[in-house]
N, C-alpha and C positions, 0 to 999 in steps of 0.2 A: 569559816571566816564570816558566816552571819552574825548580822548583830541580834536581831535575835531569830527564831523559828517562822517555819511556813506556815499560813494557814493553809488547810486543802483542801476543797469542798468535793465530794463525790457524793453527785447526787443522778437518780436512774427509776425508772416507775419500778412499782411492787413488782418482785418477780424476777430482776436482771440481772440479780446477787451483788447488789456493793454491799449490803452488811458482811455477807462473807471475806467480800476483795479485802473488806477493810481489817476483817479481824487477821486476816491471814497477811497484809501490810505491817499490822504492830507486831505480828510477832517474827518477822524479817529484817525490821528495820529500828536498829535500837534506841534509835530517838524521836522516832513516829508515838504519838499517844491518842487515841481515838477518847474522841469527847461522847459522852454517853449523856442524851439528850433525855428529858426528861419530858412524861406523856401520862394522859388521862386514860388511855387506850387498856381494856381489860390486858393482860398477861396470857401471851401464848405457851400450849404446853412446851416445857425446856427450856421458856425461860426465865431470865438469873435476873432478882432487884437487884442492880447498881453493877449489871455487868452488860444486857442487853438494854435496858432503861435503866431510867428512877419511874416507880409508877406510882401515881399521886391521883388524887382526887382532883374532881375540876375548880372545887372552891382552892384548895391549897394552888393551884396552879394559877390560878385567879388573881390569890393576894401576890404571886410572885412576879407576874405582869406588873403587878402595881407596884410595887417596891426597886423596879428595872432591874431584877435578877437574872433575865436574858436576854443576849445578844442578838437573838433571833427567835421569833415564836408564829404558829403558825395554826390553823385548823383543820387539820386533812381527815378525808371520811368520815366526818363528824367527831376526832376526838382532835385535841389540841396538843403538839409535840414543841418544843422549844429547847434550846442551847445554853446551858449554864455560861455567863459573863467571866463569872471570877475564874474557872478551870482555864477558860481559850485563854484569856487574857496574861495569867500568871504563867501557862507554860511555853507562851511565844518569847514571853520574856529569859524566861530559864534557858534560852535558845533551842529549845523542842519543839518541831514540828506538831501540828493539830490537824487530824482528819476530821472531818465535816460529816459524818451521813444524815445528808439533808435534801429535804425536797427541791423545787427551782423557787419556790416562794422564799425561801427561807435563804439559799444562796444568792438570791439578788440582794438582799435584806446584807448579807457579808460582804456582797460585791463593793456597798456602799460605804461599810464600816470597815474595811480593810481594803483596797483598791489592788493590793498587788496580792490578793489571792489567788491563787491557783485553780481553775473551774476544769474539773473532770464531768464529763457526763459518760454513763455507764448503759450500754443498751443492748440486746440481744439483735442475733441473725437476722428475724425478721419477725414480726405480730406474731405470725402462729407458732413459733417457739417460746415465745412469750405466752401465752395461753397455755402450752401446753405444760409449762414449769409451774405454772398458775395453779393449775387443778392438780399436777402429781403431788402437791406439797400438802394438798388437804386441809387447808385452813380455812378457807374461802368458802362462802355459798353462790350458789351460778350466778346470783343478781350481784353477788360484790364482786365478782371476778368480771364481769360485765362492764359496773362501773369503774376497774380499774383499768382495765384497756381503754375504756373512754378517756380518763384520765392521760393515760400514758400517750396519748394523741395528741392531749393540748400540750402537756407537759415536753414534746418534741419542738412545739414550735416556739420553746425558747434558747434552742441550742447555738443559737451565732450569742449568745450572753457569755457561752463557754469558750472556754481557749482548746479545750480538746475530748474528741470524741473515741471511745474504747469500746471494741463490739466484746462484751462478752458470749462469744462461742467456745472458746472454750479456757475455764475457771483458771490456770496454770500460766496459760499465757496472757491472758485477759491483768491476771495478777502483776509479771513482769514486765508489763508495757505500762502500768499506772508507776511502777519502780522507777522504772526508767525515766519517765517524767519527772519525779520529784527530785532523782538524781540529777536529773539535767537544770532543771529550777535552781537547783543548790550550785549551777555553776555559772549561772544569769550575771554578767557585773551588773542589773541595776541590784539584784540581792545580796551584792557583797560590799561587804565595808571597805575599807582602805586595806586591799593588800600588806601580807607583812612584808615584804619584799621591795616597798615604795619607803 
């Protein structure tokens, strides 16, 4: 009974697993579509162009700032990540929900151009389990895993921006509870149109 789709923002410092929550969302929820956010950011191994990013150069990313090709864009760890406009825009329309994996810079950025987004923030048990997903995943050197805990510190003190908080401890249920949210969104009367039954 939407008139059209949810935006969803779930956003959680490196490490917390919303890329996973989210890929494992699209593929349980048939009208969820996860926006694939576009970065200057080298490619890690395993991943896929135009499944994990779009990976582009900073000039190209550059003219696309300039031209307002995203909804949202951002500079985190020194590379520049941003939100394709036309994707979000045409599939809210189509009445399909859009997941968000965005930082808090970028989801305040949607708070303002979409008002009745939905703001998940995604965080683990406590710091040191956060650290320690940090380093098993081996991607990181001690100085960036450093700076992303630093990160992940400021990045907490924007959580009253969010309407709800998910501990990822464990990936399964962590997964079911962000479900159930969208479920319950989609049952919000201010998200629904005129009833057919009125």
């Amino acid at each position: 009974m939407l008139e059209q789709g949810l935006v969803i923002v779930v956003s959680a410092p490196s490490g917390a697993g919303k890329s996973t929550i989210c890929a494992l969302l699209e593929k349980k929820l048939p009208r969820l579509r996860c926006s694939v956010s576009f970065t200057t950011r080298p490619r890690r191994p395993g991943e896929k162009n135009g499944r994990d990013y779009f990976f582009i150069a900073p000039e190209k990313f550059k003219a696309m700032i300039r031209k307002k090709e995203f909804v949202e864009w951002a500079r985190v760890h020194d590379h520049y990540y941003g939100t394709p406009r036309s994707f979000l825009d045409k599939t809210v329309r189509a009445g399909n929900d859009v997941a968000l994996n965005i930082d808090v810079q970028g989801a305040l950025s949607i708070r303002k151009l979409y008002p009745r987004a939905v703001m998940i923030f995604v965080m683990t048990p406590t710091f040191a389990e956060l650290k320690r997903r940090l380093v098993r995943r081996r991607q990181d050197s001690g100085e960036t895993i450093r700076r992303r805990l630093a990160n992940a510190r400021k990045e907490l003190r924007y959580l009253p921006s969010y309407d709800y908080l998910v501990i990822n401890d464990r990936l399964q249920t962590a997964t079911r509870e962000i479900e159930s949210i969208i479920n319950a969104e989609h049952h919000k009367l201010k998200n629904i149109r005129k009833p057919v039954f009125i």
